[in-house]
C-alpha positions in Angstrom: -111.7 -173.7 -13.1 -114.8 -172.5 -13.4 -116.8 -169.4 -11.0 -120.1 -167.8 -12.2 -120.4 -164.1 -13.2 -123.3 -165.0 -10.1 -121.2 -165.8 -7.4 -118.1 -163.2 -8.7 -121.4 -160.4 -7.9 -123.8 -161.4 -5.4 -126.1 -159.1 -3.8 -125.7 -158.8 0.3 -125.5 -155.7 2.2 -122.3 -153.9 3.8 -120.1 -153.2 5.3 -118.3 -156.6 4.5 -118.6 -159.3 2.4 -116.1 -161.4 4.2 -116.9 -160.0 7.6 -120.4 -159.2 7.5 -122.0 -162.0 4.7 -119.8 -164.3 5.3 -120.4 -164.7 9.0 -123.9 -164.1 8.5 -124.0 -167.2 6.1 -121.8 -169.3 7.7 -124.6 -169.0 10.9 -127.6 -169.7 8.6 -125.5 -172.7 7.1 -125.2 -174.1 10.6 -128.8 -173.9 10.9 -129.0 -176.1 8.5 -126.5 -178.8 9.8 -128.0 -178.8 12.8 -132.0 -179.5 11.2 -130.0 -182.8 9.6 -128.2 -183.9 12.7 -128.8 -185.6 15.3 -127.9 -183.3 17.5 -131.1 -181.3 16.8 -133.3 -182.3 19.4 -130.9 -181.9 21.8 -129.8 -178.3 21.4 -130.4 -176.2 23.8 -127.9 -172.9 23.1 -125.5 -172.2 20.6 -122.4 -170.4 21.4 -120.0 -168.5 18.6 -116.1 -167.2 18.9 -114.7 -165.2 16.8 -111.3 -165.6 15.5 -108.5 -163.3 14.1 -109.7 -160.7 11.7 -113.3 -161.2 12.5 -112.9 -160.4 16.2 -110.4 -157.7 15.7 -112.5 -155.4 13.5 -115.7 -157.4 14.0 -117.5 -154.4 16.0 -116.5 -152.0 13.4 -118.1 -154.6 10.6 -120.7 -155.4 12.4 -119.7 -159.2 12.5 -121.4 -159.6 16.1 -124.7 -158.4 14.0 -124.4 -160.3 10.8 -123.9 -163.9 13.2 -127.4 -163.0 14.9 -128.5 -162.4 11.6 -127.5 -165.8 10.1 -128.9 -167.3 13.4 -132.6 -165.7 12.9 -132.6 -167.7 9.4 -131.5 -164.5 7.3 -129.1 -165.1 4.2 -127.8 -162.0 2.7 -129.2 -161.8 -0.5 -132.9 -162.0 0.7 -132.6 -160.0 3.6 -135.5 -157.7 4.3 -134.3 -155.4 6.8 -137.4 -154.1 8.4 -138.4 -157.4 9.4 -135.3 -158.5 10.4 -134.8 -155.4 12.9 -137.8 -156.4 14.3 -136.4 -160.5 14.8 -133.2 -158.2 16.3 -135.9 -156.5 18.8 -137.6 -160.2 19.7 -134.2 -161.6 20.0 -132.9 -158.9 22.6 -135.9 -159.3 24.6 -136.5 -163.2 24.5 -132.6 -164.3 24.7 -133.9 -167.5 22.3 -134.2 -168.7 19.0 -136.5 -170.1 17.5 -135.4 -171.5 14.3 -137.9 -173.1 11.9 -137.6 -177.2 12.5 -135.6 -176.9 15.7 -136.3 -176.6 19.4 -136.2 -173.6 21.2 -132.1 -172.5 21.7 -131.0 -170.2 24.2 -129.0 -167.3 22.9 -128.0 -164.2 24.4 -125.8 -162.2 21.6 -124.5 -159.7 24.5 -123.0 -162.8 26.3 -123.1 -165.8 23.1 -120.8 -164.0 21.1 -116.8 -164.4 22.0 -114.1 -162.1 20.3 -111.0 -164.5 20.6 -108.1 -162.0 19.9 -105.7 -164.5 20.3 -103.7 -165.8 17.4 -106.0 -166.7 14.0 -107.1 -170.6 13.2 -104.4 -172.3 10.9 -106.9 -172.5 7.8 -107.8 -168.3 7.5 -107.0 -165.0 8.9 -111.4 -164.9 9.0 -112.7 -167.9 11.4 -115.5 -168.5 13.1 -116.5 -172.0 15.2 -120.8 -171.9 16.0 -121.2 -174.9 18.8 -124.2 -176.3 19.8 -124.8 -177.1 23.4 -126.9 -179.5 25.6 -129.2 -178.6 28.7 -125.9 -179.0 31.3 -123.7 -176.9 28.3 -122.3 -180.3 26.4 -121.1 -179.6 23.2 -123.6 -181.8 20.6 -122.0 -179.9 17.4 -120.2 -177.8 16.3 -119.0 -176.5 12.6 -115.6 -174.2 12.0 -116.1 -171.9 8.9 -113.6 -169.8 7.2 -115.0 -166.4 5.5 -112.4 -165.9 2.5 -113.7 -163.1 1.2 -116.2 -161.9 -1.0 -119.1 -163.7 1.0 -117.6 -166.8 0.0 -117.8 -169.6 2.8 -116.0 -173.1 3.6 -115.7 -175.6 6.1 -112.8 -176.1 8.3 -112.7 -179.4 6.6 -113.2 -178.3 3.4 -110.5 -175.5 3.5 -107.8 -178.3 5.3 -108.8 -180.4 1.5 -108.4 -177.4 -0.3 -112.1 -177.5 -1.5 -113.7 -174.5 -3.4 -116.8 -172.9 -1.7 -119.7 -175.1 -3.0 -120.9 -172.7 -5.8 -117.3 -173.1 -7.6 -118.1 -175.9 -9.9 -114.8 -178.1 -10.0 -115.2 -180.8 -12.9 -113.4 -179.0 -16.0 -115.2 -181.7 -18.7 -118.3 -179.2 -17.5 -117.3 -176.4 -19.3 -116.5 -175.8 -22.6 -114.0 -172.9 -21.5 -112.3 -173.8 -18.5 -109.4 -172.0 -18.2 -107.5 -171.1 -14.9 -104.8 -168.6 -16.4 -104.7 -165.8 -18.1 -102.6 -167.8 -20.4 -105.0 -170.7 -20.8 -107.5 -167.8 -21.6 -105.7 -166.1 -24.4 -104.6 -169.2 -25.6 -108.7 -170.1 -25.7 -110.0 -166.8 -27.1 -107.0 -167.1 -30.0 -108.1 -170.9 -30.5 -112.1 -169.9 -30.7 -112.0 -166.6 -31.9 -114.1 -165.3 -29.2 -113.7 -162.8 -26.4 -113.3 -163.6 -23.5 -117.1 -162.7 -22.1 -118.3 -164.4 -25.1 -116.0 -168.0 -23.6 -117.3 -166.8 -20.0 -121.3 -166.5 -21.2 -120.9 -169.9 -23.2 -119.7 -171.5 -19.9 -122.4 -170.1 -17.3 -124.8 -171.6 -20.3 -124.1 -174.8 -19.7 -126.1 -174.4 -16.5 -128.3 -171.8 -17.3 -130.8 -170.6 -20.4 -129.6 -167.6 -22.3 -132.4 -165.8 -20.3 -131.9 -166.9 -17.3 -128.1 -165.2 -18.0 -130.0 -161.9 -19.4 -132.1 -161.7 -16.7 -129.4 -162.5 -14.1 -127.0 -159.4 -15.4 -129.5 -157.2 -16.0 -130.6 -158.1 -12.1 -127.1 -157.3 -10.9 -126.8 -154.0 -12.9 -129.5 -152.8 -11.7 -128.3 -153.6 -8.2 -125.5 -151.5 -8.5 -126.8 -148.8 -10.2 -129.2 -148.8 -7.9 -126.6 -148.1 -5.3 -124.9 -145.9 -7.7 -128.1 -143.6 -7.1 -128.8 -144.1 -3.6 -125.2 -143.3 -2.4 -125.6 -139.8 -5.4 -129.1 -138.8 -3.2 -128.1 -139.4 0.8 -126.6 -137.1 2.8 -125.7 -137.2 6.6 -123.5 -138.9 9.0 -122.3 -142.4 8.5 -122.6 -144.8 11.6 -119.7 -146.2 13.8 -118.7 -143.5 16.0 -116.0 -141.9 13.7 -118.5 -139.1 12.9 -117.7 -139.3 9.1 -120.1 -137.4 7.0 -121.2 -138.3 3.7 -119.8 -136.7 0.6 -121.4 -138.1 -2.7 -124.4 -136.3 -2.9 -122.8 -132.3 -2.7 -119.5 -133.8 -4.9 -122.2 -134.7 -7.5 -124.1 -131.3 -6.9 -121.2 -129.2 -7.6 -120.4 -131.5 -10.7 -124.0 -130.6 -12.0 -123.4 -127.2 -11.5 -119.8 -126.5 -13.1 -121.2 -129.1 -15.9 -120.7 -126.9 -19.2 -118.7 -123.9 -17.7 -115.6 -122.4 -18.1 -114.6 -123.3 -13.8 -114.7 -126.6 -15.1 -111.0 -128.2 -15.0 -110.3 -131.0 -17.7 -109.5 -134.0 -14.8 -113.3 -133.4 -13.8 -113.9 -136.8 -15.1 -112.0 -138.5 -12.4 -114.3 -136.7 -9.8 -117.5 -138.3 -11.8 -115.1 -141.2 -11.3 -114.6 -141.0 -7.5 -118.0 -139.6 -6.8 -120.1 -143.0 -8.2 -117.6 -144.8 -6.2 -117.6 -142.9 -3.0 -122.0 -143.2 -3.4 -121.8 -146.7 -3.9 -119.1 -147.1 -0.5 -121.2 -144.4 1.4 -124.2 -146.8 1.2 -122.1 -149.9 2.0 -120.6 -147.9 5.2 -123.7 -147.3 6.2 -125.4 -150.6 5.7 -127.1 -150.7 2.9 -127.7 -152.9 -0.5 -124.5 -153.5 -2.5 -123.4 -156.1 -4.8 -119.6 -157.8 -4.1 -117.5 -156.8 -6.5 -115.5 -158.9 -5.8 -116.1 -157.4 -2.3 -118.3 -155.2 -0.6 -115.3 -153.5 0.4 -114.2 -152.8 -3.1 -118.1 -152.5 -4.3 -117.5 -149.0 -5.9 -115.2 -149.5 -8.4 -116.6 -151.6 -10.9 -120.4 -149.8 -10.6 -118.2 -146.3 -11.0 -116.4 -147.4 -14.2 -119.9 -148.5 -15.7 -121.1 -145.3 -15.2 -118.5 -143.7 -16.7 -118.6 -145.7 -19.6 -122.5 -145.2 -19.9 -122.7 -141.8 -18.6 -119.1 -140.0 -20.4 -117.3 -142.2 -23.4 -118.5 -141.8 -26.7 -120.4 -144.6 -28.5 -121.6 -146.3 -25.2 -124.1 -148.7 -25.2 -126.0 -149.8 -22.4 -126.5 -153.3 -24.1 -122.8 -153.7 -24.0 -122.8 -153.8 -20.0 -123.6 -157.8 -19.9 -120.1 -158.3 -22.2 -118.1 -155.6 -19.3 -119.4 -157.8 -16.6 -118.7 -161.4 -17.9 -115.4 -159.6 -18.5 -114.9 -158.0 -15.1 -115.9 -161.8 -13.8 -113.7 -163.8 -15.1 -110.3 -161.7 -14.5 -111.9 -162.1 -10.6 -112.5 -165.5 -11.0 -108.5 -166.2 -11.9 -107.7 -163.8 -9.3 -109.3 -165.4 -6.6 -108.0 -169.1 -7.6 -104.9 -168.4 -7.9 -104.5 -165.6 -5.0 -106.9 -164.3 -3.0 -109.7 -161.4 -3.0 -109.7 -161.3 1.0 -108.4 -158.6 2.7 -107.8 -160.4 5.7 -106.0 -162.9 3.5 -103.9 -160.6 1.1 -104.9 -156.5 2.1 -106.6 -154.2 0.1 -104.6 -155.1 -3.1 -106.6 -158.4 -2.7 -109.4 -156.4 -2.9 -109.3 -152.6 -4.6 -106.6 -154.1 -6.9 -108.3 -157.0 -8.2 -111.7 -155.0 -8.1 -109.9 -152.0 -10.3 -108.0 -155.5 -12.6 -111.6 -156.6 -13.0 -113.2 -152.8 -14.0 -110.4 -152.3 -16.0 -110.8 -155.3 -18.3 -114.2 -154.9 -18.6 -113.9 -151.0 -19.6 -111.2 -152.2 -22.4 -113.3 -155.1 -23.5 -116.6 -152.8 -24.4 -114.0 -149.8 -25.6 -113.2 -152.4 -28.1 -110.3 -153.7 -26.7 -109.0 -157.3 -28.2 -108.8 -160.4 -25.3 -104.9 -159.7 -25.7 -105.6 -155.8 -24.6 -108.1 -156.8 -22.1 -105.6 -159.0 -20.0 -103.0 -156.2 -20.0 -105.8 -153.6 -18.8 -106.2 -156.1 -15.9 -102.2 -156.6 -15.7 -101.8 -152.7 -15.4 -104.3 -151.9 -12.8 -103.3 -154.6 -10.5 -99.6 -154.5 -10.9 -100.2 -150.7 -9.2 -101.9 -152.0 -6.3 -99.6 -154.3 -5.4 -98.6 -154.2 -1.5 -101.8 -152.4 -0.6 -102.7 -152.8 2.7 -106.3 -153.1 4.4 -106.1 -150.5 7.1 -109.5 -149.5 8.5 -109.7 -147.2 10.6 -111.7 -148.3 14.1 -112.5 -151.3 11.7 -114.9 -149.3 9.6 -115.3 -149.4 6.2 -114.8 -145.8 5.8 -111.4 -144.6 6.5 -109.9 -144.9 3.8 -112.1 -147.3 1.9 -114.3 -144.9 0.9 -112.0 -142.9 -0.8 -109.6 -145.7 -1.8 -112.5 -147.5 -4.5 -112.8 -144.0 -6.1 -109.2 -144.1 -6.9 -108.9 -147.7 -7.5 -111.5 -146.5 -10.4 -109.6 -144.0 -11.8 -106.6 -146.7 -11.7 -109.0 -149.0 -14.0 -109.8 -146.0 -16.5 -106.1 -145.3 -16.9 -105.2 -148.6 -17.1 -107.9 -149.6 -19.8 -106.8 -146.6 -22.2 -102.8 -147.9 -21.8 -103.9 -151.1 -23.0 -105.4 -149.8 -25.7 -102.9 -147.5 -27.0 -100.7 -151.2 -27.5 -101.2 -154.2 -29.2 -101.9 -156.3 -26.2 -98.1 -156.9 -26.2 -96.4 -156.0 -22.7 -93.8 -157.3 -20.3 -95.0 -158.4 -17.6 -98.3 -161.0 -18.1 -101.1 -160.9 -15.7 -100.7 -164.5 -14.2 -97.6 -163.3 -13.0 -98.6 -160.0 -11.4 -101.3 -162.0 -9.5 -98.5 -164.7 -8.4 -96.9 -161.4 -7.2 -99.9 -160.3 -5.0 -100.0 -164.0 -3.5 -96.9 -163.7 -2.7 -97.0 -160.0 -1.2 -100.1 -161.2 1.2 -98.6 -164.2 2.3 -95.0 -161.7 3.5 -97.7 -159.3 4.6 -97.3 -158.1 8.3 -100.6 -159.4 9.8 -100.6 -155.8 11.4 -101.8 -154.8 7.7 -104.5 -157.0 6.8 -108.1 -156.1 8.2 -107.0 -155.8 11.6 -106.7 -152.6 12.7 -103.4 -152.8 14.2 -101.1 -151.0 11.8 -101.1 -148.3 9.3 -103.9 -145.8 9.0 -105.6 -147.1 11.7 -103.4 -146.7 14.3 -102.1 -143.0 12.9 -105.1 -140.9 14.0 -105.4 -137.0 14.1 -105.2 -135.8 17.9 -108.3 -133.7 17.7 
């Protein structure tokens, strides 16, 4: 098993990676299918539904939006958002695409766009079916995708196969490292006497030059910090109707100004902890640039515990971020093949949990932290998420995901100083705490998994 430190952190924007980038891709993907079809010059509309989690919170995560998107030609990562506002604009006035290489389609989102809230499609909790139609409304194609989280896409047909998305490369002889445990892992690190991002950089070399890595880490840490920043600067009113104001930028001011004095109480650190979260979830909430992490849901943790390994631990090294994100990537990577990082698929512990597993490895790896210590940092910080449930309120990414990535990040500090107080020795190993969180998704109540029916979303205050 092998999935790059490049498709573990992908830059999109928010609020969703599996609701918002993955519907947005999966439209630009159909794009494509239809240019090599020959269907193409028959197409005259395109109609989308929406199925389970997607319809149920997709107004609140702005799947409607992200589908247009993908259908205008936009992919997430290269979105420009000024230009595509004004294709939004065009759109609502012309009620047609015009998609480079095809004909002329008629779409109307108010009226293309169907929210199917009846029971999900068999292959995931996130499904979407795009379907091309004739001039007297024929079907001439049509493509069911699945949105598993973290912006990752597949197929109806490649799902029923139990194919990864096309980015996963499959062929184990490829890598010189490929392990799909956290057993096979240890047991590779002990044999090589490497760490574990030193066995994750040697396999994303096989298909890429050492710079082409450098430049490709350095690109997604300054993607997050860049958010980091952002988040720490804006104030106002987040958008979606729940009136939630944003919280980073005073937090941080009053942090600035107790910095140094006696008011200052010694668990300050875990507000610098929740505030670079709560800036990075802020700017996701409200649309902007983020990187998944594994999920744009769960996009504050890792940036947070960065910063607090830069910004507040002793000896830090900025050159030492590439080694706590090849880390951070591959405790995802065996965390989303062998469970899942979808909170539609698993809750939030599918996505805070394995985003504060992943933070917490890497903090222990550049603290110094053996491979053995490392996969018990992960072990600790997901074992105490397990059972989390995705809950959000109106289908926002606010309420309480804002919040809930600042304290997933505390969860990953605490977790990486445990570990290494030990020897790497513990009870319980971490392939077996993410069996455990399979197993907790699949027994999930529905009610409980990014759809807004259960929970905190359905406990509101009266006034």
């Amino acid at each position: 098993m092998f999935l790059s430190v490049f498709d573990v952190f992908k830059p999109g924007i928010g609020p969703s990676s599996s609701h918002t980038m993955g519907p947005m891709t999966a439209a630009a993907d159909f794009l494509d299918l239809l240019r090599g079809s020959d269907a193409a010059a028959g197409a005259a509309a395109i109609r989308v539904t929406l199925h389970g989690s997607l319809a149920f919170t997709g107004k609140g995560h702005a799947t409607d939006r992200a589908v247009v998107l993908g259908l205008l030609g936009y992919r997430p990562a290269d979105i420009e958002m000024e230009a595509a506002e004004r294709a939004l604009a065009d759109l609502e006035a012309r009620r047609t695409l015009v998609p480079d290489g095809l004909p002329e389609i008629a779409f109307d989102p108010a009226d293309a766009i169907t929210f199917d809230f009846g029971p999900p499609l068999p292959g995931h909790a996130n499904g979407l079916t795009i379907t091309a139609l004739d001039s007297g409304d024929a079907p001439v194609l049509s493509e069911t995708y699945y949105s598993i989280g973290g912006g990752f896409v597949v197929t109806a047909a490649q799902r029923a196969a139990c194919a990864p998305p096309p980015t996963e490369a499959t062929d184990p002889r490829l890598w010189p490292y490929p392990f799909e445990t956290s057993a096979a892992m240890l047991r590779m690190a002990r044999e090589s006497g490497l760490s574990i991002a030193a066995m994750k950089r040697a396999n994303e070399a096989v298909g890429r030059s050492d710079a082409e890595i450098d430049a490709g880490l350095a690109g997604i840490w300054g993607t997050m910090n860049g958010c980091v920043e952002r988040g720490l600067a804006r104030d106002g009113e987040l958008p979606g109707g729940l009136r939630v104001r944003r919280r980073a930028r005073r937090i941080r001011e009053q942090l600035e100004r107790e910095h140094g004095s006696n008011a200052a109480q010694p668990h300050v650190i875990t507000d610098w902890l929740s505030v670079y979260a709560m800036a990075v979830n802020e700017e996701n909430a409200a649309g902007g640039k983020v990187v998944t992490a594994p999920t744009n849901g769960a996009a504050g943790v890792i940036p947070a515990v960065a910063r607090y390994y830069l910004d507040h631990c002793i000896g830090a090294d900025a050159a030492r971020i590439p080694e706590f994100l090849l880390t951070a990537a591959a405790i995802g990577g065996l965390i989303k093949h062998n469970a899942s990082i979808s909170g539609a698929e698993a809750g939030c512990q599918g996505e805070v949990g394995s985003a504060s597993a992943m933070a917490a490895a890497g903090l222990c790896a550049v603290l110094g932290g053996t491979p053995a210590q490392v996969e018990n940092a992960a072990e600790i910080a997901l074992e105490h998420h397990l059972g989390m449930t995705c809950d959000p309120v109106a289908g926002l990414v606010q309420v309480p995901c804002i919040e809930r990535n600042g304290i997933g990040a505390t969860k990953a500090v605490a977790a990486a100083s445990l570990a290494l107080r030990g020897d790497g020795t513990h009870f319980m190993p971490l392939d077996n705490c993410i069996a455990a969180m399979r197993q907790t998704g699949e027994e999930m109540s529905t009610k409980f998994k990014e759809t807004s029916q259960g929970g905190l979303a359905v406990n509101l205050p009266e006034c």
